[in-house]
C-alpha positions as CSV (number, residue, x, y, z in Angstrom):
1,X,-19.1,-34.2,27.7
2,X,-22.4,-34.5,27.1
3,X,-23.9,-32.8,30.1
4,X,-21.3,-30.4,30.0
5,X,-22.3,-29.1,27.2
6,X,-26.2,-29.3,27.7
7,X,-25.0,-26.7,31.1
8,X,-23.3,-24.8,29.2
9,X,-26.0,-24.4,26.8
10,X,-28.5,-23.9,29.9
11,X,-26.6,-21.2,31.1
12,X,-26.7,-19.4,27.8
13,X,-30.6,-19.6,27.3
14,X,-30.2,-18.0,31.1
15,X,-27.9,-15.2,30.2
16,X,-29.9,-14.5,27.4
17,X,-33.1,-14.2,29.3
18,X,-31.7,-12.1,32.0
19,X,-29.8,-9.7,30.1
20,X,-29.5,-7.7,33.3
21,X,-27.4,-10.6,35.4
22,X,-23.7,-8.6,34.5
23,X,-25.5,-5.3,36.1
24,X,-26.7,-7.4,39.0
25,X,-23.4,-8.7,39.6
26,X,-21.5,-5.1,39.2
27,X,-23.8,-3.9,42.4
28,X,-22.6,-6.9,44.1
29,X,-19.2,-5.5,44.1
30,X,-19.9,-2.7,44.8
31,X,-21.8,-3.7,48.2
32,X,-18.7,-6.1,48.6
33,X,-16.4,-2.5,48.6
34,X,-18.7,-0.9,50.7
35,X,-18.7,-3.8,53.3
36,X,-15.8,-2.1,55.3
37,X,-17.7,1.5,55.9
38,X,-20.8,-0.5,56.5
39,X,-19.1,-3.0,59.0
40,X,-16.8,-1.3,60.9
41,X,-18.4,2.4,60.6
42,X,-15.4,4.1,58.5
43,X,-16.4,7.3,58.4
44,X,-14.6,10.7,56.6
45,X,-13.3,12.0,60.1
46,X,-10.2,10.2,59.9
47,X,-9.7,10.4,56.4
48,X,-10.1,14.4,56.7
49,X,-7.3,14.0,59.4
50,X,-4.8,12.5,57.1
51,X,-5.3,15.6,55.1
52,X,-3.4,17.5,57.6
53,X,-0.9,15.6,57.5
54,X,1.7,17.3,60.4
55,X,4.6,19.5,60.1
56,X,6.8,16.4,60.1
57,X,5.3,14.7,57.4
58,X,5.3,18.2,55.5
59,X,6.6,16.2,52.3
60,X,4.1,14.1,51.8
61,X,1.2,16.4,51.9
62,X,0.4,16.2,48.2
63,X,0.1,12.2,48.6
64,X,-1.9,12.0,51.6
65,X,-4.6,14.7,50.1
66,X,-5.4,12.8,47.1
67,X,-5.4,9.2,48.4
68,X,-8.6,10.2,51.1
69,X,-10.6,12.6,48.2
70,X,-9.5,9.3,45.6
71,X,-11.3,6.9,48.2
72,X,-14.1,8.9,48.6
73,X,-15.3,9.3,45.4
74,X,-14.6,5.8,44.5
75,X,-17.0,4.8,47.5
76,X,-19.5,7.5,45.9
77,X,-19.8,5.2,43.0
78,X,-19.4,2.5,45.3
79,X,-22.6,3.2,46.7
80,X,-24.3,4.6,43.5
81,X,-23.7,1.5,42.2
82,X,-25.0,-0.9,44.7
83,X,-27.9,1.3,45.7
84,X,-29.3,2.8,42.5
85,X,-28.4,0.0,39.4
86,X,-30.9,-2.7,41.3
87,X,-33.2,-0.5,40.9
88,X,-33.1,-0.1,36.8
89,X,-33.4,-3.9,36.3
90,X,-36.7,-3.0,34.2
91,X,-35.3,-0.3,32.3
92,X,-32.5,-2.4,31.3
93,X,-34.0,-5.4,30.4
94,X,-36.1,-3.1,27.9
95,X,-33.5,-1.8,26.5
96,X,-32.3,-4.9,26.0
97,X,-34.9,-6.3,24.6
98,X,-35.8,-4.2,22.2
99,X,-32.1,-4.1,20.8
100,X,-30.9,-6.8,18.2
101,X,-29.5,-9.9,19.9
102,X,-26.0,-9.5,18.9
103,X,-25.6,-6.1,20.6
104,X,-27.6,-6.6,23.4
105,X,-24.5,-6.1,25.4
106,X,-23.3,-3.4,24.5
107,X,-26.8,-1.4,24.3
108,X,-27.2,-2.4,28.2
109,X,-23.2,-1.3,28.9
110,X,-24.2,1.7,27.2
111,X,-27.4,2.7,28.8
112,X,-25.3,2.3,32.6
113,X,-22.6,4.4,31.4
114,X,-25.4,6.9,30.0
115,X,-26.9,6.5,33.6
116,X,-24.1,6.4,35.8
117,X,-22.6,9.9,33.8
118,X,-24.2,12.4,36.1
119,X,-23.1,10.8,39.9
120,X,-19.6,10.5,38.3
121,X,-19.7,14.2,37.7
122,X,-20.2,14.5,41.3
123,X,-17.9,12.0,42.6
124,X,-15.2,14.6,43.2
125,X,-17.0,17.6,44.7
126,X,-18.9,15.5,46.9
127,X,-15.6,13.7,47.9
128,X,-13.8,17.3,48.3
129,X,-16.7,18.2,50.5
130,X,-17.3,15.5,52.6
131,X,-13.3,15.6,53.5
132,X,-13.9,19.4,54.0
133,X,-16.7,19.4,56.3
134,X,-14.7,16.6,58.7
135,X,-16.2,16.3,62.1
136,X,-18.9,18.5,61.0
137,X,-20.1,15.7,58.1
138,X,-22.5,13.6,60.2
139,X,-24.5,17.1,61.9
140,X,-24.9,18.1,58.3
141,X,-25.8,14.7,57.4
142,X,-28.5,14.7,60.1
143,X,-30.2,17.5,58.3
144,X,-29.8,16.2,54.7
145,X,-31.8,13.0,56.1
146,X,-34.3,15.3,57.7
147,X,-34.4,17.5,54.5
148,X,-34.9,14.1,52.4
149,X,-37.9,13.7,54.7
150,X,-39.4,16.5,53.7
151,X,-38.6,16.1,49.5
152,X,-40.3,13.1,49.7
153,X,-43.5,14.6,49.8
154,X,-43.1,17.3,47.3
155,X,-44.8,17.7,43.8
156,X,-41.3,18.5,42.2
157,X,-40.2,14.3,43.9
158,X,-43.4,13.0,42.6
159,X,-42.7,14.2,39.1
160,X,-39.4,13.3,38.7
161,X,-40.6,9.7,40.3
162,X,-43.0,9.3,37.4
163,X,-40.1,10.5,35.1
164,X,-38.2,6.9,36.0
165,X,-41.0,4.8,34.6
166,X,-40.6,6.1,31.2
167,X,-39.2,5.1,28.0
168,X,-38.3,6.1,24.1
169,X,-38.7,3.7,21.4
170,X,-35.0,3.0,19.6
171,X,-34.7,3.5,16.3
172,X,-32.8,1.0,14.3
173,X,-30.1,2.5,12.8
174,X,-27.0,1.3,14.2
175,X,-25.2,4.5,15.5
176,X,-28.8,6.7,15.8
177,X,-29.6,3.6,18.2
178,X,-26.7,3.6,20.0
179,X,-27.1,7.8,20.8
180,X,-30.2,6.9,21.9
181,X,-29.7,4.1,24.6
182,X,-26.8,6.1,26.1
183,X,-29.2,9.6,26.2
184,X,-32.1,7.2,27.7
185,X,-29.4,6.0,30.2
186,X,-28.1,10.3,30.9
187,X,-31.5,10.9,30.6
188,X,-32.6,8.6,33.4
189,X,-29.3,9.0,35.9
190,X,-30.2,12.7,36.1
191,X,-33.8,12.1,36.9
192,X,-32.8,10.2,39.6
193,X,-30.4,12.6,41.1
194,X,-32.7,14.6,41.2
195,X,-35.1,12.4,43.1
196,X,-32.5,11.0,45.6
197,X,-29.4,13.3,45.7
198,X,-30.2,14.2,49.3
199,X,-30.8,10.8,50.6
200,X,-27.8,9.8,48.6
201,X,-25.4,12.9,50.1
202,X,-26.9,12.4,53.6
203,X,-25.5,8.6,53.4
204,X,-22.4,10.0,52.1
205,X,-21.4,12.3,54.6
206,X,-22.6,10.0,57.1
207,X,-19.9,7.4,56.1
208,X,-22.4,5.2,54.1
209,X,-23.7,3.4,57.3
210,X,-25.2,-0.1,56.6
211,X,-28.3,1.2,58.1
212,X,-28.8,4.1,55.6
213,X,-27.5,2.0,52.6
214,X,-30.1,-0.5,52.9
215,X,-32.7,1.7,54.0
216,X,-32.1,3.7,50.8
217,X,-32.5,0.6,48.8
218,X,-35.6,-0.4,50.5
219,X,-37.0,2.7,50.1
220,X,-36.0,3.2,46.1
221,X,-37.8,-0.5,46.0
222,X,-41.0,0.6,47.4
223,X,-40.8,4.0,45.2
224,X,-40.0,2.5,42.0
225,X,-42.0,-0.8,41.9
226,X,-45.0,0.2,44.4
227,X,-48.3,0.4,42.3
228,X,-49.0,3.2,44.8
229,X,-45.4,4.5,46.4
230,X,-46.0,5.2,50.2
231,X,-44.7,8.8,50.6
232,X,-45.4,9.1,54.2
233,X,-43.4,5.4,54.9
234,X,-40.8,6.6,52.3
235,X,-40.0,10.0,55.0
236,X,-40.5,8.6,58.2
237,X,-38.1,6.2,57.0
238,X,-35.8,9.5,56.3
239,X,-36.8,10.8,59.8
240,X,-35.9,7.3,61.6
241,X,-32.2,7.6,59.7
242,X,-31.8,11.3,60.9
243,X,-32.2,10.1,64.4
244,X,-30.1,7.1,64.3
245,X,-27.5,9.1,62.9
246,X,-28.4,12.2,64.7
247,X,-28.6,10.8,68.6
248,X,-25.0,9.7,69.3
249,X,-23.9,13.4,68.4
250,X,-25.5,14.4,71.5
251,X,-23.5,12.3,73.5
């Protein structure tokens, strides 16, 4: 009983420490529901077929539109999730820190759901456009990744980059502090839309292949915690993905 209860105790003093684990764990699953586009190469082709639906199936063409545009935004999210909240481990365990203990969780619940705010604003329209464009996704895709390239080396990037690193002091007023970890949160989501929303569209209309979902990752990592972020690595990276998607087009 004993040693039970020294673990237990353990794994407090843990949870405590890493006040980030839950956010940690929510990109897990959402890698876990991207696992079938990544494995078996779902892309929106199929789904933008079901839209049609056939003349003899005429009935259910309300029912078969919304399930693929559902699915699609839910693996938007999906993917915003497990590609962009490993990234704001730092900014969470500030915020966390710097709030009382007893509402530690809920400032770090709010900050995600201040962050998350702007891609779920997208979910839909990126979901209606990705079942729009069908068979012509993955070409548009292939310019998106070559168009990422490119925004990489921009001034307008490299601001909004620097924009991630920073941070507002919370007052300590209990509803004043709460407004202000969910605006840090808003504040922070849309700064980094604006720095990845092509990468993040290209892997989109791709059909979030495994190949671009970890190369995104990898190359947020070496953006975000890089003393000196390698631009040039960052869009040949970008390049690399617009052939690998780009190439079996042709055949």
């Amino acid at each position: 009983m004993s040693t039970r209860s020294n673990r237990w105790a353990g794994l407090r003093r843990w949870c405590r420490a890493h006040p980030e684990w839950w956010v940690l764990a929510l990109a897990l699953v959402g890698w876990a529901m991207m696992l079938p586009h990544m494995v078996q190469g779902l892309g929106f082709e199929a789904q933008a077929s079901g839209m049609d639906g056939g003349d003899h199936h005429h009935h259910h063409h309300h029912r078969s539109a919304a399930s693929p545009i559902t699915g699609s935004a839910v693996a938007w999210m999906a993917m915003v999730v497990a590609m962009m909240l490993p990234l704001e481990v730092l900014h969470i365990r500030r915020v966390a820190f710097r709030s009382f203990l007893h509402v530690r969780r809920v400032g770090v619940g709010l900050f995600v759901l201040g962050y998350l705010m702007p891609w779920v604003v997208l979910a839909y329209p990126v979901a209606w456009v990705t079942i729009a464009l069908g068979k012509f996704a993955a070409p548009i895709a292939v310019v998106l990744f070559l168009f990422s390239a490119g925004w990489t080396l921009t001034k307008t990037h490299e601001r909004s980059l620097w924009s991630c690193h920073g941070g507002r002091p919370l007052p300590g007023r209990r509803w004043i502090w709460a407004r202000h970890v969910f605006a840090d949160g808003l504040r922070l989501g849309w700064t980094c839309l604006v720095l990845c929303w092509p990468m993040m569209l290209a892997c989109a209309l791709a059909g979030h292949p495994a190949a671009a979902m970890v190369g995104g990752l990898v190359f947020g990592y070496w953006l975000r915690f890089r003393l000196y972020p390698p631009y040039r690595w960052v869009a040949a990276g970008n390049l690399a993905l617009a052939a690998w998607v780009g190439v079996p087009l042709l055949f």
